[in-house]
N, C-alpha and C positions, 0 to 999 in steps of 0.2 A: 504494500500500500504506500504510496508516494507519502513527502509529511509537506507541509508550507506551513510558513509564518507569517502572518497578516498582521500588522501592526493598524491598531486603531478601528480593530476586526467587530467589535459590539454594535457600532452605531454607524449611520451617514451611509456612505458610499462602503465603506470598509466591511460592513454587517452585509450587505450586497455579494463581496466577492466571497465572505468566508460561508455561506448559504451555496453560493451556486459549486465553489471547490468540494464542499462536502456532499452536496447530491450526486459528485461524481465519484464519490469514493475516495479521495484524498481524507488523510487525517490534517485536520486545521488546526494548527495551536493561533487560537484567536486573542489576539495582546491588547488588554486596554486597561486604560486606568479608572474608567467606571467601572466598580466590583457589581455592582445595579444591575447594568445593561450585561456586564458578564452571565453571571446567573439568567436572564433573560431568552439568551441565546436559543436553546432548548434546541438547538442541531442534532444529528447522530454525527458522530465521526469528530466534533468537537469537543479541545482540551482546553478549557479557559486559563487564560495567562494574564495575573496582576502585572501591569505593566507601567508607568511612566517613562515614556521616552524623555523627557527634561532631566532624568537625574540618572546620572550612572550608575549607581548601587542599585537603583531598582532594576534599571537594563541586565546588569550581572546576576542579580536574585532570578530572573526570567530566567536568562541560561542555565543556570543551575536548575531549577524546575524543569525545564526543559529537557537537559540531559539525563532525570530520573523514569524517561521515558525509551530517549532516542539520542543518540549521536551523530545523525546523520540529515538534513535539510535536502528537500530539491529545491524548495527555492524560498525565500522571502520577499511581500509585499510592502511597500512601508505606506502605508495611508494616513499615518497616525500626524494631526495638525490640525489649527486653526486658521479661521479666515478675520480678519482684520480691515476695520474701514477706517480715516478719518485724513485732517488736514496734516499734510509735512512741518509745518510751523505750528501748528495748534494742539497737537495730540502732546501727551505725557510719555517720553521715551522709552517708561516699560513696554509699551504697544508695541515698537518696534523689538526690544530687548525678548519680550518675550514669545512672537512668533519665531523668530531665530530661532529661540532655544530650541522650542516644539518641532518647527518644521522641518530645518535644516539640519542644527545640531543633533536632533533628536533620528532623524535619518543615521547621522554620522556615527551616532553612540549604538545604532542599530544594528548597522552591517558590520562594523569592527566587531562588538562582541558576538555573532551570531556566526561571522565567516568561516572559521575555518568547518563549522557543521555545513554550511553549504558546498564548501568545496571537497569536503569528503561524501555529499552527496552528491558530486558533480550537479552541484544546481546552477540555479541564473536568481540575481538579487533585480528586483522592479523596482524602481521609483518613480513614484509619483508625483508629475511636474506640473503643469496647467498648459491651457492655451493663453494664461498669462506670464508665465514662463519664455513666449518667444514675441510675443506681441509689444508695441510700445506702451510702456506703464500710461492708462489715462489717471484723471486726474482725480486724487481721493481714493485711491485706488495702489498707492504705493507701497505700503507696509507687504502686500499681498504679490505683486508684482516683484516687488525688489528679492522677496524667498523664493519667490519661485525662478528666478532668474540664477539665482546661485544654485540653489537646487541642479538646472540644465549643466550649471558649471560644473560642480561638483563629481555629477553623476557621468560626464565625458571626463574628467578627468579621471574617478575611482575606472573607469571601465577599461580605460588606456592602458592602467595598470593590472584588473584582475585577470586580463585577457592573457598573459603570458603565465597565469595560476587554471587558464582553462577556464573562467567563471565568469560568462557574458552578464553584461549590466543593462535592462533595458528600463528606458524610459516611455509615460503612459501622460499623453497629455488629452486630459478632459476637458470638454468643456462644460456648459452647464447642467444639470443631472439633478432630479430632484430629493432631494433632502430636506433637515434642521437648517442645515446650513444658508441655503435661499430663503426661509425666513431670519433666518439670521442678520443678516444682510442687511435687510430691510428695519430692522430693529435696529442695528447698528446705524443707518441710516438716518432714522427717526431721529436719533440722539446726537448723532453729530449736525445735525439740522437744527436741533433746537438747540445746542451751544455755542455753536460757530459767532465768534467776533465779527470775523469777515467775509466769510459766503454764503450768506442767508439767498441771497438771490439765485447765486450759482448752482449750489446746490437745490436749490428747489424749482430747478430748471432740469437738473440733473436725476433728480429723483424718478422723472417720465422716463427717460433713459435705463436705471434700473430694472426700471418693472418690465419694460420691454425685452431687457437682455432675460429674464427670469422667464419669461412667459413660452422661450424656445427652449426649457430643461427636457428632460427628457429620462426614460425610465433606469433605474441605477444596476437594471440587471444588461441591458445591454452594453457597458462598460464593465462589468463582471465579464460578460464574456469577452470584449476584447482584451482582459489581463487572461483568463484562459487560455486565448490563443496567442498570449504572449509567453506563458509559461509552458507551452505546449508545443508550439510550431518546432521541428527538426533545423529552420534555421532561421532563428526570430532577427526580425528587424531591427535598430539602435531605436528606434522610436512607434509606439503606437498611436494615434490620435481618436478621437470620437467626441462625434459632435461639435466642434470648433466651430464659433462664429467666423461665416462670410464676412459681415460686416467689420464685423473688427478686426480680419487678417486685412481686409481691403484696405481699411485706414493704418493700418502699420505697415503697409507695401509703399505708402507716401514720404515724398521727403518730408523731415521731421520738423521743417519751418513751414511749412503748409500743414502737417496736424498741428502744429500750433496755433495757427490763423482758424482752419477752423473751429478748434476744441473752444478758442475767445470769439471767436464770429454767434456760435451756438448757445455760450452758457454766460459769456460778462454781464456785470449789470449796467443796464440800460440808462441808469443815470450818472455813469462817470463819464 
């Protein structure tokens, strides 16, 4: 029986892929840091695994648990992160301080302590990047863009390297999908709307924007299976995609002083 590790496996998109791995007979070790939503799960073929990826001693206590089973990975998923909205000059710099740790760091403390189990299961490590990952960060929208941006770094660089240990790295970029997370969003939205000093107008220009990118999500099991056939194809891709906004690869295909003309043409306020 194959084993995987899905990181941030209980909830969102991640409860998605560790549901569709176990209906196919993979044992899941599904990692999160809600013991709640663990319990929850109520899978066959699922082993719940207390996890925070922000802290290494819990990442190490995982592998230990992990080991009381099995020695050997085919592959690890990392889904485990938040999403983050607000102004570059106005938010409180744990925002940025702390998706880092979660998204990127928490990647990094992943695959380091989990590798050498994959590479004695001659597996393949996935990371999960966005279609904000390759796209130009819009505006209020950087906290979110800037990790996943290192994220792409990252996971080209680890891959450069596991490639001569035989352990392909593939990256998985999503686009919208429905979950927590899309009303998240919008929550997060609300509140930086109603704090904001200086973009009352912007932002509530930009909100209509929102709702429309939300409204093209889509169901969280057909990106289940495009990590399926990421960890399954005989010779996977460096990149999978699904559902990526037209719209917004088309304005990141612009020079980037013309999305800035229009990003201020669309959202400035009208009385400066």
């Amino acid at each position: 029986m194959k084993k995987i590790l899905i990181t941030g496996g209980a909830g969102g998109l991640g409860l998605a892929a560790t549901k569709y791995f176990s209906s196919r007979g993979w044992t899941v070790y599904a990692a999160d840091f809600n013991e709640t939503a663990l319990a929850d799960i109520g899978e066959k073929n699922v082993i719940a695994l207390h996890m925070d990826v922000s802290k290494t001693e819990s990442v190490d206590e995982a592998v230990r648990e992990t080991a009381k089973t099995t020695d050997t990975l085919d592959g690890i998923v990392n889904f485990a992160g938040v999403m983050s909205m607000g102004s570059m000059i106005e938010s409180d710099t744990e925002i940025m301080r702390r998706i880092m740790d979660i998204n990127l760091l928490g990647m990094y403390r992943v695959n380091r302590a989990f590798f050498e189990m994959v590479r004695k299961g001659e597996g393949r490590i996935i990371n999960i990047s966005s279609e904000c990952g390759i796209f130009s960060a819009s505006p209020f929208n950087g906290f979110y863009a800037t990790v996943k941006h290192a994220v792409e770094t990252y996971s080209d660089a680890l891959r450069r390297e596991t490639m001569f240990l035989g352990v392909p790295v593939i990256k998985i970029r999503p686009g919208a999908f429905r979950t927590n997370m899309q009303g998240s969003a919008e929550a997060m939205f609300d509140k930086l709307l109603a704090g904001t000093k200086y973009y009352p107008e912007v932002l509530g220009k930009m909100h209509v924007m929102l709702k429309s990118g939300t409204a093209g999500a889509k169901d969280p099991a057909i990106l289940a299976q495009v990590i399926y056939r990421a960890m399954t194809d005989k010779k996977p891709r460096l990149v999978y995609s699904a559902n990526i906004d037209g719209k917004q690869k088309f304005m990141s295909s612009l020079p980037e002083k013309l999305q800035d003309r229009i990003y201020f043409s669309l959202f400035r306020d009208r009385k400066d």
